[in-house]
N, C-alpha and C positions, 0 to 999 in steps of 0.2 A: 397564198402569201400576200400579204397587205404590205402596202410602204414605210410601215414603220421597221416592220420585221427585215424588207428587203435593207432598209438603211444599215440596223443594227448590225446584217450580216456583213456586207458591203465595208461598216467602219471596221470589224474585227477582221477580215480580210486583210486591207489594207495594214493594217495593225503588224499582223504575222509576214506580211509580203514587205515591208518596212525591213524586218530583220533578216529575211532571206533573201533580200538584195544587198547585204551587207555580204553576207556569207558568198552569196553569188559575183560577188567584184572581186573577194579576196581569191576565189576559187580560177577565175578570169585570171587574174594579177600572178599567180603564183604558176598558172598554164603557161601566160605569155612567156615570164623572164625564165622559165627553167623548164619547160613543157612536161613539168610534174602532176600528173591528174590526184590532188590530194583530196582523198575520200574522208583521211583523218579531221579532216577542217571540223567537221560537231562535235570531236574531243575538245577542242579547245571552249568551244561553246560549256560544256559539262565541267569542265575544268574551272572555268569562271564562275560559275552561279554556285558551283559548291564550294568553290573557296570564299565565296563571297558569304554562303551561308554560317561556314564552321565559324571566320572572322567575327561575325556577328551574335552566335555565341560563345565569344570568349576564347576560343579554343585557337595553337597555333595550328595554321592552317597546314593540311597535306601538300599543301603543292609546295609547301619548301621542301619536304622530304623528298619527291617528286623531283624537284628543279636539282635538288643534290646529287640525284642520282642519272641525270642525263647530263649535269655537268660534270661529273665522274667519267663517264663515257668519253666523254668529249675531249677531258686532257689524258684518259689513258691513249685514244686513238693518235691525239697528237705528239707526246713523248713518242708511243710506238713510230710514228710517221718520221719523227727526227730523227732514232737511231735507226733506222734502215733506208733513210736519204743524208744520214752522217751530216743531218745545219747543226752548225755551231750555237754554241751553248748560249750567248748572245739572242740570237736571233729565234732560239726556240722560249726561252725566258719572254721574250716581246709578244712572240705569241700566245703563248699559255696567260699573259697577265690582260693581253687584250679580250683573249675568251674567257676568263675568269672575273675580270671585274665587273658586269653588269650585276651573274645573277647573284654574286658574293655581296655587292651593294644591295638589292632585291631584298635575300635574308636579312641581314645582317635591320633593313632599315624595317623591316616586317617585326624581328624582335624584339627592336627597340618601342615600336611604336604601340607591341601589345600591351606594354606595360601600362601607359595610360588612356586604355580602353577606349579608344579613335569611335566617332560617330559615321553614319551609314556612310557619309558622303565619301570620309576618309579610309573606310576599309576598301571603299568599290576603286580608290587609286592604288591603292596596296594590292588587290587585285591583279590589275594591271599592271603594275611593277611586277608584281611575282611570274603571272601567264608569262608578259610577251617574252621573257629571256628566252622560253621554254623552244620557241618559234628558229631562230637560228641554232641553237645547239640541235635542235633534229635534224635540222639543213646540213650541219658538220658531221656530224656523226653519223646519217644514214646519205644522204645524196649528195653532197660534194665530190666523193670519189666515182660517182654513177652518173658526171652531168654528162658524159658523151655515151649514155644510153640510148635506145630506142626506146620511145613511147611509151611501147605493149610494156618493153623490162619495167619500166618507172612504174606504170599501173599496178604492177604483179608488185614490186617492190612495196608500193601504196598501203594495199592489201594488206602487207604484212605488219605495217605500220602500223595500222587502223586495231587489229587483233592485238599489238602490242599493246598499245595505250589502254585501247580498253581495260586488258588485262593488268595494266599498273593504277588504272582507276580501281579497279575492284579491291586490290592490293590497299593502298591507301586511302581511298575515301569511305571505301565497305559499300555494302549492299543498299541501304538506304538511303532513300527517297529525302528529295531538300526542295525546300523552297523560301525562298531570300525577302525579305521586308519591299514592299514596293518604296520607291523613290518619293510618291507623291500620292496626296490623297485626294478622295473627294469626285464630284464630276462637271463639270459644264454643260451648257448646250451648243451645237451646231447645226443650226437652221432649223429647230427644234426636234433636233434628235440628242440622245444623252448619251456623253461620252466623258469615260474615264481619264481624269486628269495621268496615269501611269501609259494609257494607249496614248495619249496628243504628246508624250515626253518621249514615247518611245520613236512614233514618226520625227516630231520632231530635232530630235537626235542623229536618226538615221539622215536624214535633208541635210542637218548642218555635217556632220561625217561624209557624206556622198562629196558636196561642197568643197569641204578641204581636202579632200583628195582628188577632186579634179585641178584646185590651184594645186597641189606639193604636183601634181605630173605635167601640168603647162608651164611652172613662173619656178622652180627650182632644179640646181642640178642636180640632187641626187636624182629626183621624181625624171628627170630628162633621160637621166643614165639609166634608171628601168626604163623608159621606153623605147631606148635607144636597144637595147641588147635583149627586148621583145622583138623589134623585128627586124633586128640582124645581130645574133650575138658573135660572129665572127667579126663581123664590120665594129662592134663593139671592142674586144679585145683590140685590134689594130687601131686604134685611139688610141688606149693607152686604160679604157674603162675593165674595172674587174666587174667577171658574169659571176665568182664567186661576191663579190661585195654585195652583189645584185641580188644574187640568191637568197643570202642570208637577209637583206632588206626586205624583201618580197613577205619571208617567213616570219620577219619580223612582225611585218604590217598583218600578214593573218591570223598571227596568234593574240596580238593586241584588237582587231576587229572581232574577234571570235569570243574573245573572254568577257569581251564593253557586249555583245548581242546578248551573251551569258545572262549579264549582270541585265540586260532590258528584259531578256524572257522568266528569270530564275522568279519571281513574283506572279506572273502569269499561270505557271503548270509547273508541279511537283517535278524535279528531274533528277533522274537515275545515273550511276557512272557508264550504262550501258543505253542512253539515249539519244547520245550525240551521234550515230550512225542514220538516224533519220531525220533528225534538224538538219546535217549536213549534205543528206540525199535530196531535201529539197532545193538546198543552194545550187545542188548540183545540178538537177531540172531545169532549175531559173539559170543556170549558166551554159547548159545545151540549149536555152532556147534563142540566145546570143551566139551559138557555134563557138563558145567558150573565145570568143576576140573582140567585141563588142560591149563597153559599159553600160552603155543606155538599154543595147537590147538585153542584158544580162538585169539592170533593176523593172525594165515592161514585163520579164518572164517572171519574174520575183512577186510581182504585184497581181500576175494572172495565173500565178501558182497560190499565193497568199487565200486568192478570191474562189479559186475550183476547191480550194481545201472547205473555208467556210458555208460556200453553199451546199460542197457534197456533204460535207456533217450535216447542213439541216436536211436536206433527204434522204439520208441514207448515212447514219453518224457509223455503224459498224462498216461500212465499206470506204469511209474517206481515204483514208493512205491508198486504197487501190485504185479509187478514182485519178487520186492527185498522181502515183505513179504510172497510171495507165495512160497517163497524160504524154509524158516523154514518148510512145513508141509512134504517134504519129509524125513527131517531129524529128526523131532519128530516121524513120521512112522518108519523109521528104528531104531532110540534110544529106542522106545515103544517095539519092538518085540526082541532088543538085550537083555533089561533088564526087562524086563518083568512089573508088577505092583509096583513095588515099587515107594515111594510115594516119594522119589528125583528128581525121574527120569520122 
């Protein structure tokens, strides 16, 4: 391996550990405020780049049919919730129209907008209007009534999450393979290596994204209030802070970070409704290699999982996923004997 080769691998490394430090904050993020180990976090990734695809040719996207049907969910669960706690008519109408106007706005402004055939920039915000509602109606629907579970429940619950989605991917977006218009063309150099103007947008991106989510969690108060009911949601409540507001903000922020990685990776590699299980297994690596509490150590595992992935493709391209997952059991060996049995850990 000559220095050109080690660069090229090294920039494409970085490239992929770029986005699965994104994945691996959210994964972090949605741990701390609700200590829900979410494995579904690569649906949202598949979710994004193919709606990002169908948008761009022409076609209304699945994920309103999609977002229709988990907001369905959402206000049968909650009508059900008011007649068998008898809230007044009043106070149930507040909330059905608070859980109903995002993704109702979502649709409503996706089918207005198809009409005059929106350029790359403005489908990949349609996007993201569409995904992130997707993010708190799961939160309502499967785990608000499970927040005083244990761990192991929440994982097993996960699980079941994970097979769902999938299963309404396959449902609505079919079988087929996508891949979305890159953002930027062309390439540059750095230090005279050649790199793709679409990989410097993708770091890029992810830098200014890390960025603002370190200010929304030091200099505002919602960003306060998750960190506050991270690491004490009892002490939280007794303010006066909701760990449900928190919950849903949290799934908010992961299904909006998951759909934007979507839309960076969906030009990179062909993706399946069935391939978000291992975009998000690697967040999840890069998010044990932080002990799922740690932002910084959660994007160093991102960037050293990015980097095992690209060099084990060039040795050995049929065994990479095994390299890169064979990578966690050293790090669960040493996190097991740092912290003994505890049931986070």
């Amino acid at each position: 391996m000559d220095m050109s080769v080690f660069s090229l691998l090294a920039i494409d490394g970085m490239t992929n550990g770029a986005v699965y430090a994104l994945l691996a904050m959210t994964i972090v993020l949605v741990f701390a405020v609700t200590r829900v180990l979410f494995i579904a976090q690569g649906e949202f990734v598949v979710f994004g780049a193919l709606t990002l695809a169908e948008l761009s040719s022409g076609k209304l996207p699945s994920a309103v049919s999609l977002l229709s049907v988990l907001l369905a969910a959402a206000v049968m669960q909650e009508v059900v919730g008011a007649a068998r706690h008898r809230t007044s008519l009043a106070a149930t109408l507040k909330s059905l129209s608070r859980l109903a106007m995002p993704p109702l706005a979502a649709i409503f402004l996706t089918w207005a907008a198809m009409k005059a055939q929106p350029p790359l920039w403005a489908n990949a915000i349609l996007t993201l209007v569409l995904v992130t509602p997707m993010g708190p109606l799961l939160y309502r629907v499967v785990y608000r009534s499970l927040a005083s579970s244990s761990v192991l429940t929440l994982l097993i619950v996960s699980v079941g999450v994970h097979f769902s989605l999938v299963g309404l991917g396959l449902v609505f977006y079919g079988p087929e393979g996508y891949r979305t218009p890159a953002f930027a063309d062309g390439t540059l150099e750095i230090f005279g290596v050649p790199v793709s103007m679409q990989a410097a947008l993708v770091v890029a991106i992810a830098v200014l994204l890390i960025s603002v989510l370190s200010w929304l969690f030091a200099f505002t108060f919602r960003g306060m209030a998750l960190r506050a009911t991270a690491v004490n949601s009892l002490g939280a409540r007794i303010v006066g802070l909701s760990t449900e507001r928190a919950g849903e903000t949290s799934f908010a922020l992961a299904a909006a970070i998951g759909a934007l990685s979507g839309l960076l990776m969906g030009s990179t590699t062909t993706l399946y409704y069935d391939t978000g299980f291992l975009i998000g297994l690697k967040g999840f690596i890069a998010a044990v290699f932080a002990g799922l509490a740690s932002f910084p150590g959660a994007m160093a595992g991102a960037m050293a999982v990015g980097l095992i992935e690209s060099f084990g493709s060039f040795w050995s391209s049929a065994f990479k996923e095994s390299i890169v997952f064979g990578a966690v059991i050293p790090i669960l060996l040493w996190r097991s004997v740092l912290h003994g049995t505890s049931e986070e850990h």
